[in-house]
N, C-alpha and C positions, 0 to 999 in steps of 0.2 A: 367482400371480406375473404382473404385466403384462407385455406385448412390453417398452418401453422397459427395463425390469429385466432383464432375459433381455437387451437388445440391450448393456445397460452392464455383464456380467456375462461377454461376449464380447471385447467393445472391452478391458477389464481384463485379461483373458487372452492377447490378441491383443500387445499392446503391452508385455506384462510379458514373455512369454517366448516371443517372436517373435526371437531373435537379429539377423536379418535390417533390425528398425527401430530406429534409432539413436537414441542417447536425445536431442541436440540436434533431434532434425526430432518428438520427445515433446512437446520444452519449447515450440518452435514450434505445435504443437497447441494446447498450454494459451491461451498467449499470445494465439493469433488468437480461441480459445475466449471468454476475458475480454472482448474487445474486440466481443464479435456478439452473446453467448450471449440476449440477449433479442429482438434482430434475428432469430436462428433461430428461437428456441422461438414467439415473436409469428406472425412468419410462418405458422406452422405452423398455429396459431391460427384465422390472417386465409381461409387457402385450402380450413380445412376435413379440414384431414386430424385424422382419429379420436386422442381427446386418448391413448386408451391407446398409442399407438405413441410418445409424448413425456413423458408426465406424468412423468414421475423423470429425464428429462434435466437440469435442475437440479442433481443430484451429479454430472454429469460431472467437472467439475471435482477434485472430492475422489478420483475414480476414478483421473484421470490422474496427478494429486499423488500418489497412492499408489504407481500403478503404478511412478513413476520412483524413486518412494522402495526398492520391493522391487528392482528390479530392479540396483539402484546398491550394494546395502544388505552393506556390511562389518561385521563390527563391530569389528573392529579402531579403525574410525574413531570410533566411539562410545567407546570405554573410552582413546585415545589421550590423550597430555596436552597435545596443541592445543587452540585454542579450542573446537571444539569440544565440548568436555567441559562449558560452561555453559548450552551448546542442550540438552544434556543433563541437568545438573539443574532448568532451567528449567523441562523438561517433566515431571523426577519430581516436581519439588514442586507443579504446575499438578493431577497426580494426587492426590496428599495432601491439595490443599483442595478436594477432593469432597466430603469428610467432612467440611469447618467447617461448615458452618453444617446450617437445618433447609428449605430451599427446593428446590420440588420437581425432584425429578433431573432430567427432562429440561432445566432451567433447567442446571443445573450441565453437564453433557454439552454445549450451546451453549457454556457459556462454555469449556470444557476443550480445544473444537474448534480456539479461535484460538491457543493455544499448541501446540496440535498440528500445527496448519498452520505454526507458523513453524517448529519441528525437522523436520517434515518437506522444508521445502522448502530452510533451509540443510543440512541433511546430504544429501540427493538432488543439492545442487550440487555439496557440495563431492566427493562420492562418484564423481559421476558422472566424475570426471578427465577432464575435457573438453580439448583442446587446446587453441591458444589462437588458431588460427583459428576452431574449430568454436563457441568464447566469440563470436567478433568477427560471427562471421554469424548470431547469435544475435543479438547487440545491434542488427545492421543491420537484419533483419528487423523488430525491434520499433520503432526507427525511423520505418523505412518505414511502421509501421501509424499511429503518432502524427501523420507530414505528410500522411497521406492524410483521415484523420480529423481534422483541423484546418483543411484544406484544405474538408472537408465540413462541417463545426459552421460556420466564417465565411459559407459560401453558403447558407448555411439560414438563419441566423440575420440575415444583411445584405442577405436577399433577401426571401423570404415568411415568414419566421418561424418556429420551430417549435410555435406552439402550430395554426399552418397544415399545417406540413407531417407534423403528427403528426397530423393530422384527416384527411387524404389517403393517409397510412400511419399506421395505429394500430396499429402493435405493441407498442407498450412498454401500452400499454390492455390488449391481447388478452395479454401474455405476463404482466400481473396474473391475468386471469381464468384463463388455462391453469396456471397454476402455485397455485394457489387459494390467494392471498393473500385478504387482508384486504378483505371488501367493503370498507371505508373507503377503502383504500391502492385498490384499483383505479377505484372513484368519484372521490378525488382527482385520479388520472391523466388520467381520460377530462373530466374537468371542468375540465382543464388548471391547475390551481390553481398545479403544479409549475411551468407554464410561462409565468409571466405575466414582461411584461418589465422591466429593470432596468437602472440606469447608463449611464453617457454614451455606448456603444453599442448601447442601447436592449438588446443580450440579454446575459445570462450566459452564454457556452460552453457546448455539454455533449457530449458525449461518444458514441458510436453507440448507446447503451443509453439513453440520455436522462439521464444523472448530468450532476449540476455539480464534485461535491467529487474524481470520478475523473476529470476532464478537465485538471482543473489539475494534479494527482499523478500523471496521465502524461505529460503536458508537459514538469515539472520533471523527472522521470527521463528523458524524452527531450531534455535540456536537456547534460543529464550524460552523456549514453552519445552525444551524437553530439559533442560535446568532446571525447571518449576519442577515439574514432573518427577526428576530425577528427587529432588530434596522431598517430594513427597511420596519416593518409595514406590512410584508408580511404574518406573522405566526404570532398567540402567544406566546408569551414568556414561557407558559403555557408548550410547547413541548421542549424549552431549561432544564426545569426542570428535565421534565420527563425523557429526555435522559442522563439527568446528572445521576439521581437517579438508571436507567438501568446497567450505567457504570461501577458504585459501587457496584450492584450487580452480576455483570457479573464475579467474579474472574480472571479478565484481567489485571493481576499486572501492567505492563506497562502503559496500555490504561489508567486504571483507574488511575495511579496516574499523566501522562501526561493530562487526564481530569480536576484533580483536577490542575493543572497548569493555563490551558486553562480558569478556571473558577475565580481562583482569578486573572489572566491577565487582563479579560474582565468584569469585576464587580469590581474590586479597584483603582481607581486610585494613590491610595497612594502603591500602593507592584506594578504597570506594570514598574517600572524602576528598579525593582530588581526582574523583570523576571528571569535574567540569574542564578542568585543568588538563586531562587526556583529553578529551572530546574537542575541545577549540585546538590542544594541538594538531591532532591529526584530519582537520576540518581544515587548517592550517596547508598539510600536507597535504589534501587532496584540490584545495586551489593552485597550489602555487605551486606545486612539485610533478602532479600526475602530470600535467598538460606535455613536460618536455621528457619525462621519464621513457627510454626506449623501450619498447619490446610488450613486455605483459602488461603495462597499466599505462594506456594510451585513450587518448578520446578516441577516436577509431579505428579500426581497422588496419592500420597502417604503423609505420616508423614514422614519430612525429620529432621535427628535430625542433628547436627553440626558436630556429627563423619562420618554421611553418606555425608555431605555438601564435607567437608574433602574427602572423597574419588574420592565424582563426581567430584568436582576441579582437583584432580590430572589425572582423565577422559578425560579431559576439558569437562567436561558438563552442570560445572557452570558459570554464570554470571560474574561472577569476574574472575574466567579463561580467560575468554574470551579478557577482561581487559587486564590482562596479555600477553597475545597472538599479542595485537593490540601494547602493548608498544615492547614486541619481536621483531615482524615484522618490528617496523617502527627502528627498531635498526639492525638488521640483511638484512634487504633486502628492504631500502626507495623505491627503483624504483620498486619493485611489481615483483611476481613469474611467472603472467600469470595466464591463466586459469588452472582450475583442483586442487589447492591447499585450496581453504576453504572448511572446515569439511563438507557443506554442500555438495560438488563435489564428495568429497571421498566417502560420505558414498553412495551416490546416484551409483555412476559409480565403486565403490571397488576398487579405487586406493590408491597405495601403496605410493602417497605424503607424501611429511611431509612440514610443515610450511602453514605459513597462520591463517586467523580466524574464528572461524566457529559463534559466538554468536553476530556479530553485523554488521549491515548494511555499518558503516565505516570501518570496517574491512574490507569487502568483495572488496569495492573499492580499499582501499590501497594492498591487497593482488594482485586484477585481474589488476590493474591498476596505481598501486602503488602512491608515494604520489602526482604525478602530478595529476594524474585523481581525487584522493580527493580531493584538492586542488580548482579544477573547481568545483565540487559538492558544498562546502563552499564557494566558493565566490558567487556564484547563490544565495544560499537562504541569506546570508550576504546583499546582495544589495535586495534583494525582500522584505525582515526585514525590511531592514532602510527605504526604498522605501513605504512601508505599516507602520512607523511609522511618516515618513512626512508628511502623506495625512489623518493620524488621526484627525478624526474631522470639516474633507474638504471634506471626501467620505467612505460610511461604507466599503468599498473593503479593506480597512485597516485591517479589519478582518482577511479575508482571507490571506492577502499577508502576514500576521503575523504569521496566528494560525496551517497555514499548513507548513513553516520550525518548528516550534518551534514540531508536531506533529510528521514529517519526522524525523529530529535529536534526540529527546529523546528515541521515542520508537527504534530508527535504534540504536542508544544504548544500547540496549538490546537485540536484533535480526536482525535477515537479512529478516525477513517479507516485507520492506521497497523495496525491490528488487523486488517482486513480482509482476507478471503481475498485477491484482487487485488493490494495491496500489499504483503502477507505473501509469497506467492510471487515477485510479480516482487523485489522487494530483497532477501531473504534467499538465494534461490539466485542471482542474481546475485553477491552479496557471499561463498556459498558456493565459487562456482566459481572466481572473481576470486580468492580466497585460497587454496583448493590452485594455480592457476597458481602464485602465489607462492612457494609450497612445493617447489613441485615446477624451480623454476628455484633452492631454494636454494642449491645445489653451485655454480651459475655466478656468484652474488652474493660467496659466501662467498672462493672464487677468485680474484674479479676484482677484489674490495675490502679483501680482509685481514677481511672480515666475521666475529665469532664465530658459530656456529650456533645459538645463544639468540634473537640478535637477528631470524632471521626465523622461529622455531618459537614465539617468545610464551611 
């Protein structure tokens, strides 16, 4: 057993049944975790210190997700007949298609992992009964990491660049090499392929770790949590701005125009009832219009003309492929393939599947889990929706319980990013916690409105 195993086998224990560390200053761990975790592990890398004291750093994350999971862990909340009880079958049935298909287990255990991450991290919210200060300095903190890191992606990128300033500090290079990725993947990095420039600001945004697709989907979440924040007097609205304006310029197609959703949701009253009606069109726009759109909102890296659109389509590498893929599958094979069949499985493990979708979050469910399991994923945020526009105007949680399905489905429309441990944690216990608040104020709703208790139990 290496040091670093031994040192995450401490940290687990330390934090589970340490009574003394509170589980909001846990979530804060995680969070600042997400936001460095290859800034650390690179560093480590870069100075020399002996790989065995770090090599399995990398599950930290799953460690602390667990820890907050036992540590919270009722099971009354499990067997109860709130929502929660679809996080629940979500995850029994995520277990049952282990056995579809014949692709080798470790392949299926990856894929089993991202539904495990999401019941872990909404029942760790919603368990955790957090108050609803201890919520609010939880979303400040996270916040705070988005303006700092935006603040740092613009000076990098509108100053020496980062395919400069990764040459000056190569950690995301040395945190391939330390974590023994892919020669390829780590050749790519260091040969900056990742970093070459694009659109009318000459770079794409990226994020402390060097992502482009996580810089926009903490932006937009910090889009939403400092709107909350703001309506409750907590921030300036000052920074609702400024993260809007970030978004825009971040060439985060998705994010940014799921931003601009977010923004005329929560500032018109006259267009929030034809949310839906925004949201499909510019879902709309980012199938069908990014793919040949020149210059800033391109699939990659490049000037993509509509002959080359045309080819990656038939690739499936476009957006609108993807589309395609999602209407195939739910026509070919409703009850789901199992693990190992979206594009993202194949290309990761070089299996020779076929079917499945590889561009969208819904897809990924309906492929591993087919339409049952999406099915529960949509009624969750359905009821959290309606649930967050009943309470509009009665309690700003309305916000949230709104602006993170509406953030979850459009951008999961366009990518399986939505699946990712980082976004799995931060929106699901977010959305966990956010709703026992809920719950936990229904005596004073029910009181103060003539409310029946159906109406905030779901």
């Amino acid at each position: 057993m290496s040091l670093s195993l031994i040192f995450l086998v401490i940290i687990f224990f330390i934090l589970t049944f340490d009574s003394r560390i509170k589980i909001k200053y846990i979530i804060k761990l995680l969070i600042f975790w997400l936001f460095f975790y290859r800034v650390i592990i690179g560093t480590f890398k870069i100075v020399g210190i002996p790989e065995f004291f770090y090599d399995d750093l990398i599950m930290l994350k799953d460690i602390i997700l667990f820890s907050i999971f036992i540590k919270t862990f009722n099971y009354k909340y499990i067997k109860g007949k709130h929502i929660s009880i679809y996080f629940t079958l979500i995850l029994l049935l995520a277990i049952a298609f282990v056995g579809v298909n014949n692709v080798p287990i470790n392949v299926k255990f990856n894929g089993l992992r991202n539904y495990l991450y999401i019941f872990l991290a909404f029942m760790g919210g919603y368990a955790a009964n957090l108050t609803k200060k201890q919520f609010d300095d939880i979303l400040k903190f996270y916040v705070l990491l988005v303006v700092i890191m935006a603040i740092w992606s613009m000076t990098v990128a509108y100053t020496i660049g980062y395919d400069h300033f990764f040459k000056i500090f190569p950690y995301p290079q040395n945190y391939a090499l330390a974590t023994k990725e892919s020669q390829q993947a780590a050749a790519s990095i260091i040969e900056n392929k990742l970093l070459n420039s694009v659109g009318f600001l000459k770079y794409r945004l990226r994020d402390f770790n060097g992502f482009i697709l996580h810089f926009g989907n903490y932006v937009v979440l910090g889009v939403c949590f400092s709107f909350y924040l703001a309506q409750e007097k907590l921030l300036k609205k000052r920074v609702f701005y400024f993260l809007f304006l970030v978004l825009l310029l971040s060439i985060s197609r998705a994010a940014t125009l799921v931003g601009i959703v977010l923004f005329l949701y929560f500032n018109s009253k006259n267009l929030k009832k034809y949310v839906f009606i925004i949201g499909v069109l510019f879902t709309v726009i980012v199938y069908f219009g990014s793919d040949i759109i020149i210059g800033a909102y391109t699939r990659k890296f490049e000037k993509i003309t509509a002959g080359s659109w045309n080819q990656s389509a038939e690739r499936g590498e476009g957006h609108s492929y993807g589309l395609y893929q999602f209407g195939k599958t739910l026509i070919d094979n409703p009850l789901g393939y199992g693990y190992g069949y979206t594009g993202t499985a194949r290309k990761k493990y070089n299996l020779s599947t076929e079917g499945g979708v590889s561009m969208m979050t819904h897809g990924a469910f309906l492929t591993n889990l087919g339409i049952v399991g999406l099915a529960f994923l949509l009624v969750i945020f359905f009821r959290l929706f309606r649930l967050g526009q009943k309470i509009k105007g009665r309690n700003s949680l309305w916000i949230i319980l709104t602006g993170l399905p509406l953030i979850y489905n459009l951008i999961g429309l366009t990518k399986p990013a939505m699946l990712s441990f980082n976004m799995a944690f931060i929106i699901f216990t977010t959305m966990g916690i956010s709703y026992k608040l809920i719950l936990n104020a229904a005596d004073v709703f029910i009181s103060a409105n003539g409310l029946h208790k159906k109406f905030i139990s779901l």
